[in-house]
C-alpha positions as CSV (number, residue, x, y, z in Angstrom):
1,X,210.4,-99.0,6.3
2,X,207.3,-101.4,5.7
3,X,206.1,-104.3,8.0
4,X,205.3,-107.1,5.7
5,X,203.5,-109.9,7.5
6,X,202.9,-113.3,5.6
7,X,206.4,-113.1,3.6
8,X,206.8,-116.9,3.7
9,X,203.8,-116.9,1.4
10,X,202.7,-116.2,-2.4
11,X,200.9,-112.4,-1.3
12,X,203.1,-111.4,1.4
13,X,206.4,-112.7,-0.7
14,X,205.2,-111.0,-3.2
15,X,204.9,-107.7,-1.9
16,X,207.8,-107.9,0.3
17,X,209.8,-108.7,-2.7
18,X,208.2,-105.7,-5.2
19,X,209.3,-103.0,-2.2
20,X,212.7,-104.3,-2.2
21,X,213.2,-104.4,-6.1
22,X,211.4,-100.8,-5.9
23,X,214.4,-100.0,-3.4
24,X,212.3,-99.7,-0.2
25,X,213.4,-100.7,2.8
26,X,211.2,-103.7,4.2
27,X,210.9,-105.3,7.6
28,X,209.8,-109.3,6.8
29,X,207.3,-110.2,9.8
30,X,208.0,-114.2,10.3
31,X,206.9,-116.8,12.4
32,X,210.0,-119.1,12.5
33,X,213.2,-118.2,12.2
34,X,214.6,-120.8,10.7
35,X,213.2,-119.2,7.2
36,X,214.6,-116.1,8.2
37,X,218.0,-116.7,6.2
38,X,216.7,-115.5,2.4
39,X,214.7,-112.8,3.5
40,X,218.1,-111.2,5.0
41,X,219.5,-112.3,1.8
42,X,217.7,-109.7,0.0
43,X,218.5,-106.9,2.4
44,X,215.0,-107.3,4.4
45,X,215.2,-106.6,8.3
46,X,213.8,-109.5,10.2
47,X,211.1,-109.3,13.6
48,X,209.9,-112.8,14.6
49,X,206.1,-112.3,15.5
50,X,203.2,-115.1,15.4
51,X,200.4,-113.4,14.3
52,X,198.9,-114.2,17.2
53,X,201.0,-112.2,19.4
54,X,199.9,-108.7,20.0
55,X,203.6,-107.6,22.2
56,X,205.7,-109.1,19.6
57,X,203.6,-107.6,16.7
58,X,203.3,-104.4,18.0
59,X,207.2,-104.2,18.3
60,X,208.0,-105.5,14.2
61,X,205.0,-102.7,13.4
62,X,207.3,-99.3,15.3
63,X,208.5,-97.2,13.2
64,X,206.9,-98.3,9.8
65,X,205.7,-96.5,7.0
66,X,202.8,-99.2,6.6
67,X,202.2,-102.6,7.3
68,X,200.6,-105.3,5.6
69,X,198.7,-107.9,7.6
70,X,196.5,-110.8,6.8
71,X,195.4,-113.8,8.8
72,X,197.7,-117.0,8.1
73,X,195.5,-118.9,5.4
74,X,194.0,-122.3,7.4
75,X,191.3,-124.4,5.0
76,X,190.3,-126.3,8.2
77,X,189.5,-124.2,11.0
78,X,187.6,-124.8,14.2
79,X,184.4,-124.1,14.4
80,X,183.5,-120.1,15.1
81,X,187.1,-119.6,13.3
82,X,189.2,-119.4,16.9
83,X,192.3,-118.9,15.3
84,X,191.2,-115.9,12.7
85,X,189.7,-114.0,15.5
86,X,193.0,-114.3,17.5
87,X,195.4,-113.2,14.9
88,X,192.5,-110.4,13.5
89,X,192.6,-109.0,17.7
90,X,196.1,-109.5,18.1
91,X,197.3,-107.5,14.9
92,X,194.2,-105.0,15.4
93,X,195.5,-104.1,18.5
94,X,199.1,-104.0,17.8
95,X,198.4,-101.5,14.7
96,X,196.8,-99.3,17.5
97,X,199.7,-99.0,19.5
98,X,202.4,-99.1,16.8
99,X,200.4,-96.4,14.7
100,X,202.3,-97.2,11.0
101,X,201.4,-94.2,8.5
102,X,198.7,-97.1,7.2
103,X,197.5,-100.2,6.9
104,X,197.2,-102.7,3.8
105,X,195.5,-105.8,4.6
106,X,194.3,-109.2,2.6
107,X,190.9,-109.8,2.5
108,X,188.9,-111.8,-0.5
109,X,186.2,-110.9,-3.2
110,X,182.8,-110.9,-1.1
111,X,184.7,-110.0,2.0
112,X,182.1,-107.0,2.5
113,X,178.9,-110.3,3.1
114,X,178.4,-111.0,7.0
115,X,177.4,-114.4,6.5
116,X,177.2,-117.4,3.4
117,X,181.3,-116.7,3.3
118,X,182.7,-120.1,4.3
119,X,186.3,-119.7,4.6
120,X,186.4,-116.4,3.3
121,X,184.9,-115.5,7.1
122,X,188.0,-115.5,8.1
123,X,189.2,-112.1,6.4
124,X,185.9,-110.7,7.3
125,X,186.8,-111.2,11.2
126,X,189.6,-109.4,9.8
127,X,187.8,-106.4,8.0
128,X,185.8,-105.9,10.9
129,X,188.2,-105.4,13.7
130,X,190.7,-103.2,11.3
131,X,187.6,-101.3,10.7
132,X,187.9,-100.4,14.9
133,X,191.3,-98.6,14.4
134,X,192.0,-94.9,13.6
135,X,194.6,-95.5,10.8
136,X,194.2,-95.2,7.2
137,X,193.4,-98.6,6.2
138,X,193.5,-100.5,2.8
139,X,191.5,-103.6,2.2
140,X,192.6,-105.9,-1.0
141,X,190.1,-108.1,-2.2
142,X,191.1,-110.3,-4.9
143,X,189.3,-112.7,-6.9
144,X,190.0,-116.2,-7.1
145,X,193.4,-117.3,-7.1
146,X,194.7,-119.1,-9.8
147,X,197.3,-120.8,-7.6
148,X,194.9,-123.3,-6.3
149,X,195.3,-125.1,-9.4
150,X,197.7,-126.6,-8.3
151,X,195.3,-129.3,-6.6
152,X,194.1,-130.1,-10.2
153,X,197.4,-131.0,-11.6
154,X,198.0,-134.8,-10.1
155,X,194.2,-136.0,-11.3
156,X,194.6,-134.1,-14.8
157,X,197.8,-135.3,-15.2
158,X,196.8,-138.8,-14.4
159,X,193.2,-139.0,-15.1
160,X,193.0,-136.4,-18.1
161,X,189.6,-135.3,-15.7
162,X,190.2,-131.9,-14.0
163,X,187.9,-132.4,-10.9
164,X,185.6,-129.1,-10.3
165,X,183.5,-127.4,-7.5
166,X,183.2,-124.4,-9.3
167,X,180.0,-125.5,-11.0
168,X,178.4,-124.9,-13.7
169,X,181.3,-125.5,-15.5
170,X,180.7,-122.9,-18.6
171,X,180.4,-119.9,-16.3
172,X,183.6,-117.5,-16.0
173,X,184.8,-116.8,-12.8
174,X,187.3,-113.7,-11.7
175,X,190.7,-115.2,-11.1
176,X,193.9,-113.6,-10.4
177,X,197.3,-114.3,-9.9
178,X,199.1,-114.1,-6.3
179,X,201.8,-112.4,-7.9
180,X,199.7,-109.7,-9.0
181,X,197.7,-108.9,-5.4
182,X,201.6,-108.7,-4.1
183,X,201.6,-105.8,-6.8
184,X,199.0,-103.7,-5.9
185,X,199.2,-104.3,-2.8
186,X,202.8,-103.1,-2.4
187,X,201.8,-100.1,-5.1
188,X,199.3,-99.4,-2.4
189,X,201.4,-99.6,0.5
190,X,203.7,-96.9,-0.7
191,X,200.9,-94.6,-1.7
192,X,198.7,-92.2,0.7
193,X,195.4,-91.8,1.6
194,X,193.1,-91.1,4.5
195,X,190.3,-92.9,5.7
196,X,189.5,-96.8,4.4
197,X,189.8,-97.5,0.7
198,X,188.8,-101.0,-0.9
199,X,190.9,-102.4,-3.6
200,X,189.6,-105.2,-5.7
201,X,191.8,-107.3,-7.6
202,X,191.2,-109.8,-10.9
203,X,193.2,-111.1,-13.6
204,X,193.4,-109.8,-17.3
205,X,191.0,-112.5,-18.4
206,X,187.4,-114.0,-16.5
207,X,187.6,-118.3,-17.0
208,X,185.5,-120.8,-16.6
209,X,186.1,-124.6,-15.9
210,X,185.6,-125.2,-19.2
211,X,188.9,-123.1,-20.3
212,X,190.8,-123.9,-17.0
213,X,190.8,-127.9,-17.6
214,X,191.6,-126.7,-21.8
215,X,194.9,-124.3,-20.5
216,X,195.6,-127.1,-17.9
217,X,195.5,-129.7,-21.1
218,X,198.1,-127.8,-22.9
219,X,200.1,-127.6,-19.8
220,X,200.5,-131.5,-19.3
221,X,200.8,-132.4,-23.2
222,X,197.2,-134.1,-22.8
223,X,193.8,-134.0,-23.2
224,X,192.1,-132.6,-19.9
225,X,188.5,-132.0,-19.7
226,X,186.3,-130.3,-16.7
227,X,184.4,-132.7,-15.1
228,X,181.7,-131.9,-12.2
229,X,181.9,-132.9,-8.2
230,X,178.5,-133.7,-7.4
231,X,177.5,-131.7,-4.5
232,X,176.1,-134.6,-2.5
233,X,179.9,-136.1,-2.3
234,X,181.7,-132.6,-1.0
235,X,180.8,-133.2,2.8
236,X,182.0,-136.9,2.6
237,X,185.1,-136.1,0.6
238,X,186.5,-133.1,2.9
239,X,186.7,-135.4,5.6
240,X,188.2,-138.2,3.8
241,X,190.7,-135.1,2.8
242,X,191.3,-135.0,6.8
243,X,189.1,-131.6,7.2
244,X,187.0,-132.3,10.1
245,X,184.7,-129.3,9.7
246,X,184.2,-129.1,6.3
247,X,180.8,-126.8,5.8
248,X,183.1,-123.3,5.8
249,X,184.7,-124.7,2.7
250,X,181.6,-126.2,1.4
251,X,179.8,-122.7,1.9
252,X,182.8,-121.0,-0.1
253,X,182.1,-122.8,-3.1
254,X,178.2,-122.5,-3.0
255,X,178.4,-118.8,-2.2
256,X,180.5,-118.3,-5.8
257,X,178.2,-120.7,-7.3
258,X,175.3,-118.7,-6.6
259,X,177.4,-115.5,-7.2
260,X,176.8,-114.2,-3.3
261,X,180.2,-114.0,-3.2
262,X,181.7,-111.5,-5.8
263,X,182.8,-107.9,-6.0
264,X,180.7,-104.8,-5.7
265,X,180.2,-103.4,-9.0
266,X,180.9,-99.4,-9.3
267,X,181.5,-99.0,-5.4
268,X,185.4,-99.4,-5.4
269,X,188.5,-99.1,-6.8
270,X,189.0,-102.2,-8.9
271,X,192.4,-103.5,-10.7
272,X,192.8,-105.4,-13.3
273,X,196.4,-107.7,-13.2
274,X,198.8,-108.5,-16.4
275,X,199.6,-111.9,-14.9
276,X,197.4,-114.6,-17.6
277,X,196.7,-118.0,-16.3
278,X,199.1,-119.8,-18.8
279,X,202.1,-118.4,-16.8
280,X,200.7,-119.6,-13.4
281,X,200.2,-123.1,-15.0
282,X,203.2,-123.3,-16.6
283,X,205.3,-122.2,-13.0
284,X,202.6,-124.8,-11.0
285,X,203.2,-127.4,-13.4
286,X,207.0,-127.3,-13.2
287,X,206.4,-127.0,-9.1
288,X,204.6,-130.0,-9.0
């Protein structure tokens, strides 16, 4: 049996969903149960659990052969990240108790940095307090994912101008697919080890904005070119965007900009996915 937190999601889904075609027997960690319904469809066992909630997470943990946890993705948090720190104590403390055989957990690409993360602090709360329990303890971090185009499909498609933080625009990035952390990270689950292992994750092919606003072109039947947000607008536009503490995500995007955030070259284990970005725009265009 394996604990898979986050199963509403695109990681977590697509882990929980890899076990079960592989046969496994999966327990589907969810918030509400209202979406419990096609989870139970697939044969999954169902524990409600916020991730917040150390009793109830401790309980849907017993028993398990692993668990995958991850803190509940939020692009506007509070300031000094509240929420992550909750959910990072709350599932710490119930993997301590429970004792699964081991522990996969979502993290990000520059998740090892203790500061210029941005957003991405938020899976290093996470790193940090998994790091405090005695279990063996598996950290994915991915590159980029190639699901947040998604936010570049309504001004491509109506603008033919791919707006772009990534800057400068001819430099290729490491991007990979959701579906194929849910890969390696169920691959992983299944597997053992002792002691903490890192896992870093990227597609088959590095892009830039350049070839992103090209793919995103043929996509939509049009003409799409890259075209730069100005970094003296970002601040003013988060908060138009409703984000009321917008420097995490600002920092985000500088820290790949200057390359602070990326992967550690030669220290870990490091996977390369099968999924190419044409597929993920071709499912994100028909979603949108």
């Amino acid at each position: 049996m394996y604990a898979i937190t986050g199963v509403t999601g695109q990681v977590g889904g697509s882990m929980a969903r890899a076990l079960l075609k592989d046969g496994h027997a999966v327990r589907a960690v969810i918030r509400d149960k209202a979406k419990a319904a096609p989870w139970q469809a697939l044969g999954a066992e169902i524990a409600i659990a916020d991730l917040g909630d150390e009793t109830a997470l401790t309980e849907a943990f017993l028993g398990t052969e692993g668990a995958f946890v991850m803190i509940a993705p939020d692009f506007a948090p509070e300031p000094g990240f509240p929420g992550a720190r909750r959910q990072a104590a709350a599932q710490a403390g119930a993997l301590a108790k429970a004792k699964p055989g081991r522990v996969v957990a979502l993290s990000s690409i520059g998740g090892h940095r203790e500061s210029g993360l941005g957003l991405i602090t938020q899976v290093h709360i996470l790193e940090t307090e998994l790091a405090r329990i005695d279990l063996p303890t598996g950290i994915l971090r991915p590159g980029w994912f190639m699901e947040n185009a998604l936010w570049d499909i309504a001004p491509a498609r109506e603008t033919g101008r791919m707006p772009s933080f990534l800057q400068p625009l001819d430099r290729q990035y490491p991007m990979v697919a959701t579906a194929d952390i849910g890969k390696v990270g169920a691959q992983a689950l299944i597997q053992s080890w002792t002691g903490r292992r890192v896992i870093e994750i990227e597609g088959p092919k590095r892009y830039s904005q350049h070839e992103l606003a090209a793919l995103l072109g043929t996509a939509l039947g049009r003409p799409v070119g890259a075209g730069l947000v100005p970094r003296d607008t970002w601040e003013a536009l988060f908060k138009s965007q409703g984000t009321a503490w917008p420097q995490p995500r600002m920092e985000m995007v500088d820290g790949f900009n200057a390359g602070w955030i990326d992967f550690e070259p030669g220290k870990h284990e490091h996977v390369t996915g099968e999924t190419p970005f044409e597929a993920v725009l071709a499912d994100l265009v028909k979603r949108a």
